[in-house]
N, C-alpha and C positions, 0 to 999 in steps of 0.2 A: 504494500500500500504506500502512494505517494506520504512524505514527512509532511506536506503542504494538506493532506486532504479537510484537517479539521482545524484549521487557521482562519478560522474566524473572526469578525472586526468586531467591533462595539454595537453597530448599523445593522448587523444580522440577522433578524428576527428567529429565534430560533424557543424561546420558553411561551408555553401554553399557559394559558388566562390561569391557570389553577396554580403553577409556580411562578407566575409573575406573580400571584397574589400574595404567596408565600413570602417571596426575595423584596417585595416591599412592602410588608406587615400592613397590607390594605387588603380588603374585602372585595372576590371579585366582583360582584356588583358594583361599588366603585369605580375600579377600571372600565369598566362599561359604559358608568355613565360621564368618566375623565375623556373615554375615546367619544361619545356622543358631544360634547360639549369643545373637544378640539382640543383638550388639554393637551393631551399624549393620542398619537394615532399609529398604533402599531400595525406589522404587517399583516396579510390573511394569507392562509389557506386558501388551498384550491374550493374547501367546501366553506368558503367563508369562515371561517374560526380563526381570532384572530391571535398573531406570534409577536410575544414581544423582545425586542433586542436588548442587551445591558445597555445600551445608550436610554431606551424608553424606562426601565427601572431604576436608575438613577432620576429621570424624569420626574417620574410617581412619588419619588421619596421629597424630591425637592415642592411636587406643587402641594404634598402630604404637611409639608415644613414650612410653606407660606401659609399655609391656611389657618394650620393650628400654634405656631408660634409666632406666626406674627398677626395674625389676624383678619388676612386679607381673604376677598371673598373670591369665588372663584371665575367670576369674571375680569375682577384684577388682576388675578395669577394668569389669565389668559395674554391680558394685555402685556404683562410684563416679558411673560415666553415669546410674544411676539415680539416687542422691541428688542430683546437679548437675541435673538434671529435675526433680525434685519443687522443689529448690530454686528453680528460677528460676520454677516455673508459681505457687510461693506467695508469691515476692517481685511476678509481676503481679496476684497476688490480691487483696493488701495495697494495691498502687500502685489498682487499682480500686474497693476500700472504700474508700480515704483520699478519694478524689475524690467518690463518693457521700457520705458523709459531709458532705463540705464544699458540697455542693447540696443536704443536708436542712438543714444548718447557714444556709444563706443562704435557704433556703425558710422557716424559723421566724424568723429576723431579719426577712424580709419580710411576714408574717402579722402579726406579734405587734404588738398597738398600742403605740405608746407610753408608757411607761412600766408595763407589761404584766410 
């Protein structure tokens, strides 16, 4: 058997509603009504059932951790997972212009004649 075959990312939806319930000491019911509500939207199955990934269980635990320690209601815990999203996909956005950038930047040092 390949050494690669169970190298799996964080993003893999691989745990059923009944151990994601477990691994984040939440009620599947709960999760049910976190994935209706947009909170956390884990993968499916082919017959619909849906798989959650360690990335969506760390999820759970954290919107479990706004709610009940800080207070917030679960429509603010939405809003906040959506700004924390936009945030991170435009700080890799930023991290990918600066890069392009700096291979136009070394593409025009390397064109330009000297003293040009």
């Amino acid at each position: 058997m390949d050494a690669n075959y169970f190298d799996l990312s964080d993003d893999t939806p691989v745990y059923v509603i009944s151990v994601a319930a477990q691994l984040s000491g939440l009620h599947p019911q709960t999760l049910r009504q976190y994935d209706r509500l947009g909170l956390v939207c884990p993968g499916r199955t082919a017959g619909r059932g849906r798989l959650y990934s360690t990335r969506d269980i760390i999820q759970l635990r954290e919107v479990q951790r706004l709610s009940q320690e800080e207070g917030i209601n679960l429509a603010g815990i939405k809003r906040i997972l959506e700004l924390e999203n936009e945030s991170l996909r435009l700080r890799e956005e930023v991290h990918r212009l600066r890069a392009e950038l700096q291979m136009i930047k070394a593409l025009i040092r390397y064109e330009l004649p000297p003293g040009a």
